[in-house]
N, C-alpha and C positions, 0 to 999 in steps of 0.2 A: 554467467547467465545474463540477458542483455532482455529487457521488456519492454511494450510498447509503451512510453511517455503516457499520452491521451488515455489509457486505457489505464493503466495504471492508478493514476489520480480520480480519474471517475469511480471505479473501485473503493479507493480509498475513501472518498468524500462520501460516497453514497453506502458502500458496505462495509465501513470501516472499522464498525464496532463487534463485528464476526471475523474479520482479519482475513476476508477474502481477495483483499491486495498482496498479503501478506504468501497466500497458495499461491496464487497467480506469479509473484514471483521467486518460487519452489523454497520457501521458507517455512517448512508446516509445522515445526517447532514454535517458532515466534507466530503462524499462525493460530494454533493451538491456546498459547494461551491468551491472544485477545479472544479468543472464542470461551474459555473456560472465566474472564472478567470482563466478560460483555453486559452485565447484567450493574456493574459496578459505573460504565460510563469512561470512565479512564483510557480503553481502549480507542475510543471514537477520538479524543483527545490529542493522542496519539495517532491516531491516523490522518488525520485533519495536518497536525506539523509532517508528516511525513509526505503528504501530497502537497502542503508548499515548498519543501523539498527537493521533490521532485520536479517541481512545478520552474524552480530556480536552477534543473540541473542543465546542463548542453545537451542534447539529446545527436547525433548525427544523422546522415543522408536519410536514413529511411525511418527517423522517429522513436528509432527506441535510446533506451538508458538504462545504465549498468545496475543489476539488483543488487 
């Protein structure tokens, strides 16, 4: 499953503590539970390291990056 880079990280950065980067790419497990310790902060934490990341990964020709 390959996601778009840019979309990804804005996701992460801005919806990070609901783990809506996390659907976006088809992980609804690990989204699920930043969504059930969203209330904790930890999640956001966490998504924040995973969009620089991403941010760090080689994306190819058309911008996406391997989930």
């Amino acid at each position: 499953m390959v996601v778009n880079k840019w979309i990804y990280i804005a996701l992460a950065v801005l919806l990070g503590n609901f783990g809506v980067h996390k659907f976006y790419a088809q992980k609804p497990v690990v989204g699920l539970l930043h969504l059930v310790f969203c209330w904790t902060g930890i999640p956001h934490i966490i998504a924040i390291i995973s969009a620089i990341l991403a941010l760090l990964t080689p994306s190819d020709n058309e911008g996406n990056i391997p989930a």
